[in-house]
Backbone as CSV, one residue per row, in Angstrom:
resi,resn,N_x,N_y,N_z,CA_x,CA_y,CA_z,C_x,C_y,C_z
1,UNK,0.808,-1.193,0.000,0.000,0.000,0.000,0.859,1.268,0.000
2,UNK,2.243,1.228,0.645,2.850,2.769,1.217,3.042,3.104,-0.960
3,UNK,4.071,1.443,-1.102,4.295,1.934,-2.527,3.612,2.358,-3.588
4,UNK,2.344,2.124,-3.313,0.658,2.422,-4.660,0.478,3.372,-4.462
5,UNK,1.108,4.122,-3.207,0.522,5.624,-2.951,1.524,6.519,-2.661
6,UNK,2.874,5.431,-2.808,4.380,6.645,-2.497,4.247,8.141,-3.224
7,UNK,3.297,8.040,-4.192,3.271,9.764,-5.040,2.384,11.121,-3.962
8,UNK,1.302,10.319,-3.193,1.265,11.136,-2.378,1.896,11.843,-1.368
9,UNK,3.309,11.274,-1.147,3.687,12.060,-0.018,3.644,11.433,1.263
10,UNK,4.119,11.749,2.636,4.349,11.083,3.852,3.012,11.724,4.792
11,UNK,2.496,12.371,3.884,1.628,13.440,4.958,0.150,13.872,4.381
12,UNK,-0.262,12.428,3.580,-1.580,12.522,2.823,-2.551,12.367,3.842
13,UNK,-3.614,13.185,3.381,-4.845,13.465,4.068,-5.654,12.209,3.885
14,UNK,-6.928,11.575,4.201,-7.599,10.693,4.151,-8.711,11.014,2.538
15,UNK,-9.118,12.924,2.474,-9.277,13.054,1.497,-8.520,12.519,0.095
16,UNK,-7.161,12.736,0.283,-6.282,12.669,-1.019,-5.945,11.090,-1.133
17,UNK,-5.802,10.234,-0.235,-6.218,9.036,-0.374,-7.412,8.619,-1.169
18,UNK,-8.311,8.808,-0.554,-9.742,8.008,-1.167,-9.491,8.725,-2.789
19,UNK,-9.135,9.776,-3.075,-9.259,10.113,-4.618,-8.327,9.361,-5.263
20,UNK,-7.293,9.450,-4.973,-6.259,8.419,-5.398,-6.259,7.037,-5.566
21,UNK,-7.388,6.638,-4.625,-7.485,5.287,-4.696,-8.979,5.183,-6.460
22,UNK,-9.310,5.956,-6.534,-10.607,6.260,-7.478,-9.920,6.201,-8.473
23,UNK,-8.470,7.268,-8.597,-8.062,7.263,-9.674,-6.893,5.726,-10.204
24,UNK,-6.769,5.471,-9.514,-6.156,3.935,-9.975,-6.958,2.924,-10.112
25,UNK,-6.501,2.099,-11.420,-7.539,1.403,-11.684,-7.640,0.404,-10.464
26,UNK,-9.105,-0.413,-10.980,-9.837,-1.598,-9.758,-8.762,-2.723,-9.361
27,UNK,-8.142,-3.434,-10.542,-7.127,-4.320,-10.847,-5.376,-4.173,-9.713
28,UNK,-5.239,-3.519,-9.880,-4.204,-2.543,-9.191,-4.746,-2.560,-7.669
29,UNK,-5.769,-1.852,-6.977,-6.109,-1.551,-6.129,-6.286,-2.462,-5.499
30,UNK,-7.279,-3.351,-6.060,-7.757,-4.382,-5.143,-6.702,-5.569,-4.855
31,UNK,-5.638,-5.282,-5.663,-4.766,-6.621,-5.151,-3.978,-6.202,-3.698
32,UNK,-3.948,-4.939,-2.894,-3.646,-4.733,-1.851,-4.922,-4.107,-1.224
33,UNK,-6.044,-3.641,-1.607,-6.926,-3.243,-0.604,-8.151,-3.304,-1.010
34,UNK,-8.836,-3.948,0.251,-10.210,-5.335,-0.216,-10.849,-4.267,-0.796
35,UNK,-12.386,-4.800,-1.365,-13.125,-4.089,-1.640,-13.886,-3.105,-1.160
36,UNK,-13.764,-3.577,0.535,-14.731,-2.393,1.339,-13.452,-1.294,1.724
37,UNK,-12.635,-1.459,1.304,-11.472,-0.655,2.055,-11.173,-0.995,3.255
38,UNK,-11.383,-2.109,3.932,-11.098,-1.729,5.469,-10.332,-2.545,5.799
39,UNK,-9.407,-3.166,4.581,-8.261,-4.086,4.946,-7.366,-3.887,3.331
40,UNK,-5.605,-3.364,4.225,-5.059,-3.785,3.149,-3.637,-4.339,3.455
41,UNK,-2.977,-4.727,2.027,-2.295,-5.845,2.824,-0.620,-5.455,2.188
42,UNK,0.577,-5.739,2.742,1.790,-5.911,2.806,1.913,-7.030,3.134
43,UNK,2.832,-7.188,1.483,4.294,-8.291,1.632,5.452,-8.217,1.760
44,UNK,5.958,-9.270,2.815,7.329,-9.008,3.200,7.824,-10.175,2.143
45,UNK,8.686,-10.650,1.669,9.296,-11.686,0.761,10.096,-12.305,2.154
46,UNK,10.332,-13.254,3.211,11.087,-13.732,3.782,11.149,-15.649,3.159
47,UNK,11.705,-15.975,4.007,12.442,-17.520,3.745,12.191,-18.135,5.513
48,UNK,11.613,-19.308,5.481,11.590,-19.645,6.628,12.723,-20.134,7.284
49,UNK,13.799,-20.470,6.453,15.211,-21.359,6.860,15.567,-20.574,8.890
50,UNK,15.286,-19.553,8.905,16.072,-19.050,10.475,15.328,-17.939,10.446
51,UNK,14.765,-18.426,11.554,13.560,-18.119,12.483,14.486,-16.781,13.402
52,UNK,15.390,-16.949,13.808,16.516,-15.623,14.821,16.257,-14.653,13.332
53,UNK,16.284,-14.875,12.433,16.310,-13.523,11.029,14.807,-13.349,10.585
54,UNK,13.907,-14.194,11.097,12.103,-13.857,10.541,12.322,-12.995,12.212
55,UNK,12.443,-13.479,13.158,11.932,-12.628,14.697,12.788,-11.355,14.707
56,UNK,14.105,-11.439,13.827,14.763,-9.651,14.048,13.947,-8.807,12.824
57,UNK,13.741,-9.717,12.040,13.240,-9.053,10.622,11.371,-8.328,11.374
58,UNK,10.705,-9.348,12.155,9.616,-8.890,12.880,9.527,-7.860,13.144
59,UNK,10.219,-7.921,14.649,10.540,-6.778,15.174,10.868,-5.871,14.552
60,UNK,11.605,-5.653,13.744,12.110,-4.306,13.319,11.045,-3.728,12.667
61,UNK,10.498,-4.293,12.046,8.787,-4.222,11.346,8.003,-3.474,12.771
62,UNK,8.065,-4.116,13.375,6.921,-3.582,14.178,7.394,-2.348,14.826
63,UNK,8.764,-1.967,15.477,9.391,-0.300,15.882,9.272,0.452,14.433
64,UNK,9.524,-0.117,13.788,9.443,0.860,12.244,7.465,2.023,12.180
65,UNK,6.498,0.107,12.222,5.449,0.643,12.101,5.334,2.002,13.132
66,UNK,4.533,3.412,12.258,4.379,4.093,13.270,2.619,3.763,14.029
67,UNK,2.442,4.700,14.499,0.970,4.439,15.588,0.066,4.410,14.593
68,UNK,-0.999,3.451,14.516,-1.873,3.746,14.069,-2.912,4.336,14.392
69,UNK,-3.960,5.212,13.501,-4.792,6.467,13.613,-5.817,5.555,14.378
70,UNK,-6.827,6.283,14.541,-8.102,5.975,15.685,-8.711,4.816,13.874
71,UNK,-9.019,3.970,15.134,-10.108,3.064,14.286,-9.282,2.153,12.985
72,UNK,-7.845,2.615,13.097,-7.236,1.119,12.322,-6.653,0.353,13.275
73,UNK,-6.569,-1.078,12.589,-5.555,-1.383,13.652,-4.344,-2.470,12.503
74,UNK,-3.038,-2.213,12.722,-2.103,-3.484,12.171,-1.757,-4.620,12.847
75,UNK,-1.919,-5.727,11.844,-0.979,-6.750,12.458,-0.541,-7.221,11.471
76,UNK,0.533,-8.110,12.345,1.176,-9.194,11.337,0.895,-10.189,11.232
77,UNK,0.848,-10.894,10.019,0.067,-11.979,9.777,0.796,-12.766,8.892
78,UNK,0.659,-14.402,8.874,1.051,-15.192,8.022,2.257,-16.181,8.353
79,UNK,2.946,-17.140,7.480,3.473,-18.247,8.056,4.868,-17.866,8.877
80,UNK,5.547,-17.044,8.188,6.626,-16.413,8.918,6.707,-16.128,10.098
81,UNK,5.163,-15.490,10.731,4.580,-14.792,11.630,4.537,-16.330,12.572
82,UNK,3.383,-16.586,12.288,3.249,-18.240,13.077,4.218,-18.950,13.202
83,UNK,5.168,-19.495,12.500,6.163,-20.120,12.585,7.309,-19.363,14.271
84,UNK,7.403,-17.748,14.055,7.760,-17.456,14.906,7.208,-17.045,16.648
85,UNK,5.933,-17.394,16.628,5.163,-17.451,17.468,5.027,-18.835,17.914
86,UNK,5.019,-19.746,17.185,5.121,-21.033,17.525,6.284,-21.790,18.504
87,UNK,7.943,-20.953,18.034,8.747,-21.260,18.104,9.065,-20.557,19.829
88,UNK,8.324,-19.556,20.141,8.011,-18.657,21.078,7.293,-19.579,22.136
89,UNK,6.407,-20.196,22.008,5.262,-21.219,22.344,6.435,-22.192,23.229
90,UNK,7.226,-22.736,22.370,7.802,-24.082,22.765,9.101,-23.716,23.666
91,UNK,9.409,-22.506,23.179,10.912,-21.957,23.704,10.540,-21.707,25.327
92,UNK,9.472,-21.292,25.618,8.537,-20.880,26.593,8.374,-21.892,27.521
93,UNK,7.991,-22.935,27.195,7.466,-24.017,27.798,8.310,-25.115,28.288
94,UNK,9.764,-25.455,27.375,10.193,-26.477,27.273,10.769,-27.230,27.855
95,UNK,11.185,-26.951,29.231,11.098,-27.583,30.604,9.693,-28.450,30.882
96,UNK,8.689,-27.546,31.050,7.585,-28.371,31.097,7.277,-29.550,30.268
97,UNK,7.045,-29.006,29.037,6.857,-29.902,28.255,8.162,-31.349,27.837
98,UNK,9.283,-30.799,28.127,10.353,-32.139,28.089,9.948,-33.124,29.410
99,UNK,9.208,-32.494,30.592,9.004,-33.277,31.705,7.580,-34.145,31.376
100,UNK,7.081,-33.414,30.914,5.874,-34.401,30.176,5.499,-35.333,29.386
101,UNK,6.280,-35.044,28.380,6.980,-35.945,27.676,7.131,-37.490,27.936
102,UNK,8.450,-36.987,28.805,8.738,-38.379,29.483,7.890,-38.694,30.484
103,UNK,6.968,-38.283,31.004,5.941,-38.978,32.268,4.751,-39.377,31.399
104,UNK,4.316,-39.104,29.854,3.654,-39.366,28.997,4.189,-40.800,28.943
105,UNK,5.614,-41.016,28.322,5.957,-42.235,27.868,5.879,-42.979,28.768
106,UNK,6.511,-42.797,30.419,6.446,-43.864,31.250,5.300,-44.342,31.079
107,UNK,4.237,-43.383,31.082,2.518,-43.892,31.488,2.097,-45.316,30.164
108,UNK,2.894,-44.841,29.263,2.526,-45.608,28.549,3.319,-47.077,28.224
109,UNK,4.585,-46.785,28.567,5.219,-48.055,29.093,4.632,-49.013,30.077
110,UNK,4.279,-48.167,31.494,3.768,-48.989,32.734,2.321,-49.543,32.051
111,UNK,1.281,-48.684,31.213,-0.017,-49.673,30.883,0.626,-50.976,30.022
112,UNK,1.876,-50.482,29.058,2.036,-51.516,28.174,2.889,-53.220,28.683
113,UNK,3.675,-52.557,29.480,4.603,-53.443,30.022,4.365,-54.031,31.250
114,UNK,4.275,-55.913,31.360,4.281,-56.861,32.180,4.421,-56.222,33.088
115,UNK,6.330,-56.037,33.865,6.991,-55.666,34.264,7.006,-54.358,34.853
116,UNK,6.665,-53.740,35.465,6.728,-52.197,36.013,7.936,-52.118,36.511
117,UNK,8.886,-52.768,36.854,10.483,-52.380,37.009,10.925,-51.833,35.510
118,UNK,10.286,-52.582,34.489,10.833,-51.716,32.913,10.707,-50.866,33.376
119,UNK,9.143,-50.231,33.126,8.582,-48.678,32.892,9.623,-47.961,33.985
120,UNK,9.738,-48.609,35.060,10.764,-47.326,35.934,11.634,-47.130,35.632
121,UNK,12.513,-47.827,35.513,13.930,-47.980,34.804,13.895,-47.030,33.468
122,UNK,13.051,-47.884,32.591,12.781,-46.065,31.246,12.188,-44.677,31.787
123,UNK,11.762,-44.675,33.072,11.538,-43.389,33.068,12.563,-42.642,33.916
124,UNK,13.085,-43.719,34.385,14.964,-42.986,34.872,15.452,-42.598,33.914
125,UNK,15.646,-43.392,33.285,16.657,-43.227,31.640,15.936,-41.903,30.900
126,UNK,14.764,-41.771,30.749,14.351,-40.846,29.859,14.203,-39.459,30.815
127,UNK,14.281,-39.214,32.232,14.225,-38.225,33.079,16.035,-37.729,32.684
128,UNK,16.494,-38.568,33.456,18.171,-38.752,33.077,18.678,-37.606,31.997
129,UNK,18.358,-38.794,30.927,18.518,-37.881,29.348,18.019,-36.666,28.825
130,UNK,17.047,-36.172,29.439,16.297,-35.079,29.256,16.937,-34.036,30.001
131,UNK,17.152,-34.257,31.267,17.893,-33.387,32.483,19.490,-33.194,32.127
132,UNK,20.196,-33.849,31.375,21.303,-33.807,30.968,21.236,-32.776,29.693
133,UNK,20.410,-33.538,29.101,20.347,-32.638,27.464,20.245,-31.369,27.540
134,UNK,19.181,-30.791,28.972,18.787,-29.332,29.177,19.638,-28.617,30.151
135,UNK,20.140,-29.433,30.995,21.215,-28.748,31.148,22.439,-28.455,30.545
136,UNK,23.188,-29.205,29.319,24.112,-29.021,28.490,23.770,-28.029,27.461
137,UNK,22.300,-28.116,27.113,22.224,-26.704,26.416,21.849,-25.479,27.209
138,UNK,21.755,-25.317,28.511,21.777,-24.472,29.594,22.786,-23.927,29.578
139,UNK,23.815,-25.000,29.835,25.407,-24.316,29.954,26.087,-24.033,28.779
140,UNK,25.737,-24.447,27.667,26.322,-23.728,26.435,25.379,-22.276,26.165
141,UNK,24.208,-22.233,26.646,23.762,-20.575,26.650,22.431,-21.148,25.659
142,UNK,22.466,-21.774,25.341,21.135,-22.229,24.417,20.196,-22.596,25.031
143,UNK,19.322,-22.389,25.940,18.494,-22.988,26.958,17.013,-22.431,26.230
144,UNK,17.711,-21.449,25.324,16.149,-21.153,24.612,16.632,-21.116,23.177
145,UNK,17.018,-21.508,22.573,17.874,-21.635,21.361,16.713,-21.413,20.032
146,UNK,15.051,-21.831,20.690,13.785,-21.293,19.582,13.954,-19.520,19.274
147,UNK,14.533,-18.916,20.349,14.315,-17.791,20.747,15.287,-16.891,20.006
């Protein structure tokens, strides 16, 4: 949208908008702003490969955006977006969820297995391995490494 209308200037009125938008054709217009006007849209071109370059690339997007006027509102939207919200989700959690995990599997060892000395024994081993793993990426500084 800023670029369909870069000829107006940094300091267009809402009048000089709506004419501008009249004077460009339908084709043009509507591929960034719906038909009722009350949504329009920006593309960023990113690559999902590294998520640390979609969340700086975010951010900077969002201090850039300035305030919006009464009665709009922006967001960001789309897979880039989710992907880094997702990654936020798990980075967040992942103590919890590594402890669950493994008390998931025991549960399902102890219904599956004769033996309930197995299931304990794997849920040593898999407490063990988990508590090691998170603390080695603790102490290398990666303890949130989604992040």
């Amino acid at each position: 949208m800023p670029d369909l209308l870069r000829f107006l200037g940094t300091q267009a009125t809402q009048a000089e908008i709506d004419s501008a938008l009249q004077l460009l054709p339908g084709y043009l217009t509507h591929a960034v702003v719906g038909y009722d006007r009350s949504q329009a849209v920006l593309i960023f071109g990113t690559k999902l490969d590294d998520l640390g370059t979609l969340r700086a690339a975010l951010d900077r997007a969002r201090a850039a955006l300035p305030p919006a006027p009464p009665g709009v509102r922006a967001e960001f939207v789309g897979l880039p977006v989710v992907a880094v919200h997702g990654a936020d989700l798990l980075a967040g959690d992942r103590y919890l969820t590594s402890i669950l995990g493994v008390l998931a599997a025991a549960a399902v060892l102890a219904i599956g297995l004769r033996r309930r000395g197995d299931a304990v024994r794997a849920l040593a081993a898999g407490l063990l391995s988990t508590g090691w793993g998170l603390a080695v990426l603790a102490a290398l500084g990666l303890s949130r490494s989604a992040r």
